[in-house]
C-alpha positions as CSV (number, residue, x, y, z in Angstrom):
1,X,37.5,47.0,178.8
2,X,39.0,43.9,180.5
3,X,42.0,45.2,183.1
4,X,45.3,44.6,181.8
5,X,48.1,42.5,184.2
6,X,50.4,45.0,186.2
7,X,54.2,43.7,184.3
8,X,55.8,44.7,187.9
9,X,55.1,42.0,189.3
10,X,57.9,40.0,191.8
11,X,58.5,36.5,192.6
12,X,56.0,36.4,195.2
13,X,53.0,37.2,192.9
14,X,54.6,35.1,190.1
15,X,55.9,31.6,190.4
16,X,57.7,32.1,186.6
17,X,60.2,35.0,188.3
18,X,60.5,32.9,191.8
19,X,64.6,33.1,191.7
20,X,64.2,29.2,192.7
21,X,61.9,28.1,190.8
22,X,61.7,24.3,192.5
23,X,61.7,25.9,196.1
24,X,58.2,24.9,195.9
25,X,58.0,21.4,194.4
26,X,59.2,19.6,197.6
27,X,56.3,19.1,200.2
28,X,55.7,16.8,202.8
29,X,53.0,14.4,201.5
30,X,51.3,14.0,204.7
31,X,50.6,18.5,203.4
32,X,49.2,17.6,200.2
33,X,45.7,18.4,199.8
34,X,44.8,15.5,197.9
35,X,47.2,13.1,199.2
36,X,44.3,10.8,200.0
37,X,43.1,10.2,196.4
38,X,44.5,7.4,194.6
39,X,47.9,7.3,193.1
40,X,48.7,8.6,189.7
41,X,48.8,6.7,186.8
42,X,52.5,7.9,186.7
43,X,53.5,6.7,190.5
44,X,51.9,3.7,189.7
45,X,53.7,2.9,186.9
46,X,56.6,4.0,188.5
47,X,56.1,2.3,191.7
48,X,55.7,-0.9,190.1
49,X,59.0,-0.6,188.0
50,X,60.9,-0.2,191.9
51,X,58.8,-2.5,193.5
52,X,59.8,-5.3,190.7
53,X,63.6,-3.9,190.7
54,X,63.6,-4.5,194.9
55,X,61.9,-7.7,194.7
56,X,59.0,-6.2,196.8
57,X,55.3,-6.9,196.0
58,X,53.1,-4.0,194.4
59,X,50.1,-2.5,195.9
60,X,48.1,-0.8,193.5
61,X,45.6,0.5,196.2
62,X,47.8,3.0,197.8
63,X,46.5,6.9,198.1
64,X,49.2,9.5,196.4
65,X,51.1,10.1,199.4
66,X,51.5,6.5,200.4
67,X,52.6,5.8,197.4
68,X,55.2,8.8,197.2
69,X,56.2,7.5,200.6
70,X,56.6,4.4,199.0
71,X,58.8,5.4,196.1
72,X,60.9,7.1,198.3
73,X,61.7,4.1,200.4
74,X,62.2,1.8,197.6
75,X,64.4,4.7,195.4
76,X,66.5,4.6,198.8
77,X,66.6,0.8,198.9
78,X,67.5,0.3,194.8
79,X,69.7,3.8,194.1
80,X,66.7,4.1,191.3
81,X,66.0,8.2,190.8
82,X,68.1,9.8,193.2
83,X,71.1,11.8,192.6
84,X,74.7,10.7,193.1
C-alpha cells in the first residue's frame, strides 16, 4: 500500500502554504546553481528587447546570471520592468 502524505504539513515542508509565497524567488545570481549555463530562451528574448530599447548592443553568449545581471542594469537604465 503506497504511504499517504501527512495533510499537517506547515510552510516549511510546503512551498504552497509558505505565508510569502515569493520570499523565495529573489536570489543572488552569482547563488544559482546553474547560473553558468546559457541564458534562457526567455532572457534572451527579453534582453534583446532592453538592449534595442537602450541603444546597447546584444550579446547572445551570456550564461543565465550574466544575463540576469544584465537585465537588471539595462531595466534600471530604461524604467522597462520595474515597479513605480
Amino acid at each position: 500500500m503506497a504511504k499517504q502524505p501527512s495533510q499537517t504539513h506547515d510552510a516549511a515542508d510546503n512551498p504552497k502554504r509558505d505565508p510569502e509565497p515569493n520570499s523565495n524567488t529573489i536570489k543572488d545570481p552569482d547563488d544559482w546553481t546553474t547560473g553558468d549555463e546559457k541564458m534562457t530562451g526567455a532572457q534572451a528574448s527579453y534582453l534583446k528587447t532592453l538592449s534595442e530599447e537602450a541603444g546597447e548592443e546584444f550579446d547572445p553568449s551570456l550564461s543565465k546570471a550574466d544575463a540576469s545581471r544584465r537585465i537588471d542594469e539595462l531595466q534600471a537604465r530604461t524604467g522597462r520592468g520595474r515597479d513605480h
